[in-house]
C-alpha positions in Angstrom: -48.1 35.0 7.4 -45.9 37.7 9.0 -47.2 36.4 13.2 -46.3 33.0 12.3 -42.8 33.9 10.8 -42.6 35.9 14.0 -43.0 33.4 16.1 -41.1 30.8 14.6 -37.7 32.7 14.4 -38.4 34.4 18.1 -37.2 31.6 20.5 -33.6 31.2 18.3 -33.1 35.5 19.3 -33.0 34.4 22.8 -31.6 31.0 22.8 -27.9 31.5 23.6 -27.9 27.8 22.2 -29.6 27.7 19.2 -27.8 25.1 17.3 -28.5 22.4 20.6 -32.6 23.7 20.1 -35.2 20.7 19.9 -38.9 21.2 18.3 -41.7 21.5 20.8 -43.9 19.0 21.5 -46.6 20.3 19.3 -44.3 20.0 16.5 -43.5 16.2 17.2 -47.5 15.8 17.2 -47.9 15.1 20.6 -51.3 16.2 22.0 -49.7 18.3 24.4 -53.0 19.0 26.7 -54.0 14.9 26.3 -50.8 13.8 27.2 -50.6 16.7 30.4 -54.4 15.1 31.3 -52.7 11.9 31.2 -50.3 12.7 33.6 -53.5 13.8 36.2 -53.1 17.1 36.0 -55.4 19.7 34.9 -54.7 22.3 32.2 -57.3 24.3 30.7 -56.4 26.8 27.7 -55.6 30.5 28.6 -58.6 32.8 28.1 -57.0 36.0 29.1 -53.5 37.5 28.8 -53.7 37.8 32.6 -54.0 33.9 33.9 -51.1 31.8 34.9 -49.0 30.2 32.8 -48.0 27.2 33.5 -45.8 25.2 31.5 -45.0 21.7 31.1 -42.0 19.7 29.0 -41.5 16.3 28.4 -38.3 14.4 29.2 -37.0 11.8 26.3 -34.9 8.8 28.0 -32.8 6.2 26.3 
């Protein structure tokens, strides 16, 4: 559909970087909210367009 094209294009119009760009956790299948709980901290989903965001990211080492 039309949102999801959207949205998948809409972070490479703002990366000034595109080419060094990773896929999101989601993508990798990581249960994003499980793995956040994990971690001990809490994360409930968004209900309104007016809560805090808060994000999280996850740090690969080799």
């Amino acid at each position: 559909p039309e949102r999801e094209n959207f949205l998948d294009h809409a972070a490479k119009r703002f990366c000034i970087h595109p080419h060094k760009m990773r896929p999101g956790m989601e993508a990798c299948g990581i249960d994003v909210f499980k793995t956040v709980r994990n971690a001990g901290y809490e994360v409930e989903a968004l209900t309104s367009p007016y809560e805090k965001i808060t994000f999280f990211g996850l740090l690969l080492l080799e």
